[in-house]
N, CA and C atoms as an extended XYZ file, in Angstrom:
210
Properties=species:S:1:pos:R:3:atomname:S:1:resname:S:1:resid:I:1 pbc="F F F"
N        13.866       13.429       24.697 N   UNK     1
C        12.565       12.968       24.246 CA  UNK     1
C        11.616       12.995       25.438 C   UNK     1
N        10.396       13.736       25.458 N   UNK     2
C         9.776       13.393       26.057 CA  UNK     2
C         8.531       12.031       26.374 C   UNK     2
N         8.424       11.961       27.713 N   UNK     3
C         7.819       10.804       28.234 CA  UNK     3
C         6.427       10.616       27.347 C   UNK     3
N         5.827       11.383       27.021 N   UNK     4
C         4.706       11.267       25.898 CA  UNK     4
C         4.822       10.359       24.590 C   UNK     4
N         6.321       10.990       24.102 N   UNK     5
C         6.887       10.235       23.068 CA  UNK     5
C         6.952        9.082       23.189 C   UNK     5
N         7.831        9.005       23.775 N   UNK     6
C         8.277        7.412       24.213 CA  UNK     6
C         6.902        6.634       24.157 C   UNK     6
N         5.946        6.868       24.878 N   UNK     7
C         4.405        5.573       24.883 CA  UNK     7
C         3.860        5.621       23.612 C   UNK     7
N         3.733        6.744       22.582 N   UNK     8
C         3.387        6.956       21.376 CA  UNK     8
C         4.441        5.903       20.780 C   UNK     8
N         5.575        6.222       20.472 N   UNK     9
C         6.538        5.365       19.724 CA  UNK     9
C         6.462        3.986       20.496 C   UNK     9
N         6.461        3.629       21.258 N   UNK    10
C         5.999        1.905       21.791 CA  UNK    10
C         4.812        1.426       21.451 C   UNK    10
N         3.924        1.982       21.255 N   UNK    11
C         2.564        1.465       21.036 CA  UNK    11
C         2.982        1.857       19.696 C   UNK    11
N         3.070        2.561       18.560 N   UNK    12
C         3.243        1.858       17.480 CA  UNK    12
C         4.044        1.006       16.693 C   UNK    12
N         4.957        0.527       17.658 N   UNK    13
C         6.021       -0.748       17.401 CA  UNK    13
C         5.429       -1.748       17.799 C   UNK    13
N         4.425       -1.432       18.906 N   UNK    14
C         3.898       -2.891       19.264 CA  UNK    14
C         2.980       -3.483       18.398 C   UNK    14
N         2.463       -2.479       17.496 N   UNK    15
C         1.224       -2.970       16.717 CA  UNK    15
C         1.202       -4.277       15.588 C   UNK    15
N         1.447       -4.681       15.353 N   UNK    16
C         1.261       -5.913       14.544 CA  UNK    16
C         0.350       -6.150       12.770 C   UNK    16
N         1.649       -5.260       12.685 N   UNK    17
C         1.062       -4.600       10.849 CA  UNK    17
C         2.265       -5.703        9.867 C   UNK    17
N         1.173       -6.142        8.795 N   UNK    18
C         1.691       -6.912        7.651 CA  UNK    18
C         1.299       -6.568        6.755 C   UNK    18
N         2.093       -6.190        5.013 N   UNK    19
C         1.992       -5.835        4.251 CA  UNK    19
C         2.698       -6.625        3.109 C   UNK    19
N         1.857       -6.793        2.542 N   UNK    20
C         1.936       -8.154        1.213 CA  UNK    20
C         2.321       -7.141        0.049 C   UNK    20
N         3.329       -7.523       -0.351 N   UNK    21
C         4.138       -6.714       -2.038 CA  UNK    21
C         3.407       -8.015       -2.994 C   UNK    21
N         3.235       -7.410       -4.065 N   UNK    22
C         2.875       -8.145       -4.665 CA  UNK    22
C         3.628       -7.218       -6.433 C   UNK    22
N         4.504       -8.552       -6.774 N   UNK    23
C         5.305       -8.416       -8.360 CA  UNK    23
C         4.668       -8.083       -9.462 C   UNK    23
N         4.957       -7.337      -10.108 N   UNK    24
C         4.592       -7.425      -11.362 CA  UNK    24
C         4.705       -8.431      -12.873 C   UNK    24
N         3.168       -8.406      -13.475 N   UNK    25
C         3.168       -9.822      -13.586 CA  UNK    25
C         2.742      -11.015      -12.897 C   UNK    25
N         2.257      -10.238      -11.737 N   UNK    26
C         1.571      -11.563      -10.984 CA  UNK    26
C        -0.288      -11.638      -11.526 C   UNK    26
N        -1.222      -12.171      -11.286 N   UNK    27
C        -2.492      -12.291      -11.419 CA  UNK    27
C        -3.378      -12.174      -10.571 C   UNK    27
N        -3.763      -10.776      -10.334 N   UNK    28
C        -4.817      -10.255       -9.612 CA  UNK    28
C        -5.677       -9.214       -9.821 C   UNK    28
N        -6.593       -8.765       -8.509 N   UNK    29
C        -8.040       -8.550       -9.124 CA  UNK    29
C        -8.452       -6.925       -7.995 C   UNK    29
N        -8.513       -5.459       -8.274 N   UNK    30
C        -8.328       -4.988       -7.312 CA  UNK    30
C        -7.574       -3.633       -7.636 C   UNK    30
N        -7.637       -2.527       -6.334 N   UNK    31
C        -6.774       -1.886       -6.534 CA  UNK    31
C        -5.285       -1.939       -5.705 C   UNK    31
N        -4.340       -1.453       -6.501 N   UNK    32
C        -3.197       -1.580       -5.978 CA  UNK    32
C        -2.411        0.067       -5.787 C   UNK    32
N        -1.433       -0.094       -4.795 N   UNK    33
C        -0.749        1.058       -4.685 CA  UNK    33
C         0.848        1.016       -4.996 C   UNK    33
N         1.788        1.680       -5.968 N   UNK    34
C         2.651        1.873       -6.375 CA  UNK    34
C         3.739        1.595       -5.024 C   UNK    34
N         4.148        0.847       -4.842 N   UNK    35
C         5.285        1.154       -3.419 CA  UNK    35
C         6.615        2.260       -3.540 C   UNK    35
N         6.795        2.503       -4.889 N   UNK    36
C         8.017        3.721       -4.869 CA  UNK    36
C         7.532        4.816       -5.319 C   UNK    36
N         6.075        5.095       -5.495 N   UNK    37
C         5.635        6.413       -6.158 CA  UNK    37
C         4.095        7.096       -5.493 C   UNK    37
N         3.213        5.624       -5.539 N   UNK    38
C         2.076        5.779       -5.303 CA  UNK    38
C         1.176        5.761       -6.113 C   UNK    38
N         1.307        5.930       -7.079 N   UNK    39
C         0.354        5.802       -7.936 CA  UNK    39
C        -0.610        4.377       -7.987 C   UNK    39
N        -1.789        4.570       -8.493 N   UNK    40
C        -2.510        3.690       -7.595 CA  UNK    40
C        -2.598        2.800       -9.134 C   UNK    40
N        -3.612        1.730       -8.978 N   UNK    41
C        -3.899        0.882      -10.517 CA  UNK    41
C        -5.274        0.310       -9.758 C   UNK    41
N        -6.677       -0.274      -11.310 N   UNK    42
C        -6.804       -1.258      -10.881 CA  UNK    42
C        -7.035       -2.464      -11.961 C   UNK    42
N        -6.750       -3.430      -11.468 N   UNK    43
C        -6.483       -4.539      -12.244 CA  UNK    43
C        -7.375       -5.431      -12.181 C   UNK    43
N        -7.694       -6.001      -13.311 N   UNK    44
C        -8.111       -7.352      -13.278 CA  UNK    44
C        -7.694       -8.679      -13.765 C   UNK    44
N        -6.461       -8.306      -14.013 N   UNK    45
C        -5.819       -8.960      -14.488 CA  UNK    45
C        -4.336       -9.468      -14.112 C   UNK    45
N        -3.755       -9.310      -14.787 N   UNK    46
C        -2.564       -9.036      -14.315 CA  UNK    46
C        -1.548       -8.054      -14.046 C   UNK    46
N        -1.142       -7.893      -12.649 N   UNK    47
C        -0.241       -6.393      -12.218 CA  UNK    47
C         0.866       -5.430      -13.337 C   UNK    47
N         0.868       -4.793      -13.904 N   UNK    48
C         1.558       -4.124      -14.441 CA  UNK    48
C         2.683       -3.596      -13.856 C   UNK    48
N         3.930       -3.048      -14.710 N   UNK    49
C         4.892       -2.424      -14.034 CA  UNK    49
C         4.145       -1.000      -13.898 C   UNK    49
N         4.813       -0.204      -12.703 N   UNK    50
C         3.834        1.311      -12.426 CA  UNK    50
C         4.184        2.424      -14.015 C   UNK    50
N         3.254        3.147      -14.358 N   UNK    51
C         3.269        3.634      -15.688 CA  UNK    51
C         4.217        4.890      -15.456 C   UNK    51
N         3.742        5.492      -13.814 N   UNK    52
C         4.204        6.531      -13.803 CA  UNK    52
C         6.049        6.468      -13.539 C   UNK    52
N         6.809        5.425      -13.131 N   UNK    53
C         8.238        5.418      -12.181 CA  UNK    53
C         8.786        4.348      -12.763 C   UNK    53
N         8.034        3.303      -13.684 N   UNK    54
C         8.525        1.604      -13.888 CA  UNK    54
C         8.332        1.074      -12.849 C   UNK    54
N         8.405        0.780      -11.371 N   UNK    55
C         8.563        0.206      -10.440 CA  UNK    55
C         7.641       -0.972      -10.727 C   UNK    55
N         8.285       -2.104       -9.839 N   UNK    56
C         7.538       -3.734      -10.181 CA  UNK    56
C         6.743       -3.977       -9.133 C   UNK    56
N         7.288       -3.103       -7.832 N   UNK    57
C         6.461       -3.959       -6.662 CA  UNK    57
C         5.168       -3.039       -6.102 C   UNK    57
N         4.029       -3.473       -5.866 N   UNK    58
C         2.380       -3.117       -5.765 CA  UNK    58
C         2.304       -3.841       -4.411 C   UNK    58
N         1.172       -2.754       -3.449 N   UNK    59
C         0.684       -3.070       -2.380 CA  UNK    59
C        -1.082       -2.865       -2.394 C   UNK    59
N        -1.671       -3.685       -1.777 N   UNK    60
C        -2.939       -3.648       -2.009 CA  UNK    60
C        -3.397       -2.164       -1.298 C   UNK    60
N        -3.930       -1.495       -2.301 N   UNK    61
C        -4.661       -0.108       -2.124 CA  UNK    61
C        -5.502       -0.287       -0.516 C   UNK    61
N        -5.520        0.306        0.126 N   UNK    62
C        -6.874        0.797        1.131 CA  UNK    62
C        -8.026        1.272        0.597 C   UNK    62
N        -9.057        0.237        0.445 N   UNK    63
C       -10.174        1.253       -0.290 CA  UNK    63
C       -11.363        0.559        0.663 C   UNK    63
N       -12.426        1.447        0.257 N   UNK    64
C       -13.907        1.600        1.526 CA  UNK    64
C       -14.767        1.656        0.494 C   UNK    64
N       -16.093        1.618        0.467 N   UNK    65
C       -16.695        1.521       -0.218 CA  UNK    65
C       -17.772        2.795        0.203 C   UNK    65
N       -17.086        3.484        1.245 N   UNK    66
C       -17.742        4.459        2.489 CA  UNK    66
C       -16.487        5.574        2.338 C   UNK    66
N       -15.906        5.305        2.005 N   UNK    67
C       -14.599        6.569        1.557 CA  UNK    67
C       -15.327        7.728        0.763 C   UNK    67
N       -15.063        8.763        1.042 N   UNK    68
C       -15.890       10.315        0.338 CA  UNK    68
C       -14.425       10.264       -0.314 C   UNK    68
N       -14.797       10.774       -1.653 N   UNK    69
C       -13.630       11.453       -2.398 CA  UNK    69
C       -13.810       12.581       -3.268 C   UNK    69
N       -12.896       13.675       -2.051 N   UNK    70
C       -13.126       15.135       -2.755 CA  UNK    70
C       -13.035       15.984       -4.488 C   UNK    70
């Protein structure tokens, strides 16, 4: 491995990232992202299982309000 690597792979272990799952069936407001497929949702209600895989568990989407979408 080179020495490049190595500071790349440390600095992104060092970073300090948290990511909230959120069940299906829970009550929220938003978009969400599929954690075993991707597929995205948005809800206002309450989380659904994903339409496309079944999967139960949802992560809050990344969205901008400044995002271009091709």
């Amino acid at each position: 491995m080179q020495e490049s690597q190595l500071r790349v792979s440390s600095a992104i272990a060092g970073e300090d990232e948290y990511v909230e799952f959120w069940p299906a069936g829970t009550l929220a407001k938003g978009q969400f992202s599929c954690t075993a497929c991707g597929n995205r949702v948005t809800v206002h209600q309450v989380l659904p299982r994903c339409m496309v895989c079944g999967e139960r568990l949802w992560e809050r989407a990344d969205w901008s309000p400044f995002a271009r979408t091709d």
